[in-house]
N, C-alpha and C positions, 0 to 999 in steps of 0.2 A: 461665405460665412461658414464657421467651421464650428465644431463642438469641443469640450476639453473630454478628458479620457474619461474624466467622471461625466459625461454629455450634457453640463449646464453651459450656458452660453451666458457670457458676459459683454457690457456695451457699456461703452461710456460717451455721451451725447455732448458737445458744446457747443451753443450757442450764443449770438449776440444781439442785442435789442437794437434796431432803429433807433436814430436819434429822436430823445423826448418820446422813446414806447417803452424805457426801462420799466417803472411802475405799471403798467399795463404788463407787460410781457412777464413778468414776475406776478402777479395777480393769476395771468392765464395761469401759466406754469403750476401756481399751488392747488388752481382748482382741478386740473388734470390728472396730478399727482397719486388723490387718492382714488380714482377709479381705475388705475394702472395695478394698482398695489393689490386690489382684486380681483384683478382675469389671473385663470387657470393660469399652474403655471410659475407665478412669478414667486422669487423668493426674497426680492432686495428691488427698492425703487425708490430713491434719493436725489431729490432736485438741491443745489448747492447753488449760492452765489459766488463769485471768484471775489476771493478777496484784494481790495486794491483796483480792482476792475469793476468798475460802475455798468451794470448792463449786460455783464457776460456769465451766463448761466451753464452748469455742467448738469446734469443727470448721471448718475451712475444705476444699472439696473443689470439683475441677475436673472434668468431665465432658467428652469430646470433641462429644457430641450430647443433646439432649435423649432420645432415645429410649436411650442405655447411662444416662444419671440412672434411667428411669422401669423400665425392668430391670433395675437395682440394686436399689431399691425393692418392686420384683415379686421379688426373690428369695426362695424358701423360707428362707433363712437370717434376713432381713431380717422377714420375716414372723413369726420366732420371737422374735426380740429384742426387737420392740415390747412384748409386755407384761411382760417384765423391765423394760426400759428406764422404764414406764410405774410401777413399783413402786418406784424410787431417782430419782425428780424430781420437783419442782412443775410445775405445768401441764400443758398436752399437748405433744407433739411439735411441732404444726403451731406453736406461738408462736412459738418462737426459729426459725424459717427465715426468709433474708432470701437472695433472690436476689440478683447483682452486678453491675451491667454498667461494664464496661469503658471509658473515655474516654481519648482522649489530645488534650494542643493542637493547633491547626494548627501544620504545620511554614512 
């Protein structure tokens, strides 16, 4: 995991619900949402349904530094969710993270 030159960290999360845990899985996800939006740290936290895609959930989230990402993640809260989270999805957590970096043209 890497920083951009400004050192916020960007991630964008996808996931997919279990068959018949869309509604549940989407439920979890909104109650999550807004306790993310308040650990230190965060500047963007956006849970998104894919349009056209029944059950396939995107997060995009903005971190000021690596280290508010990696105690988000460290938090007792965060640490409880996982195996909920783990019980209304396919795969693991770690598939759908893609980290972001940043480009702009030369001016």
């Amino acid at each position: 995991m890497t920083t951009t030159s400004n050192r916020y960290v960007t991630v964008l999360w996808e996931a997919r619900a279990r068959s018949g845990k869309e509604d549940a899985m989407k439920a979890f996800m909104t109650a999550a949402v807004t306790a993310s939006r308040h650990d230190a740290g965060n500047i963007d936290y956006e849970a998104h349904q894919v349009e056209g895609e029944p059950g396939t959930f995107v997060i995009f989230e903005r971190w000021e530094s690596r280290e508010a990402l990696e105690d988000h993640l460290r938090a007792p809260r965060m640490q409880d969710l996982v195996p909920r989270l783990l019980e209304l999805m396919d795969g693991g957590i770690e598939d759908g993270i893609r980290f972001l970096h940043p480009f702009r043209p030369a001016r």
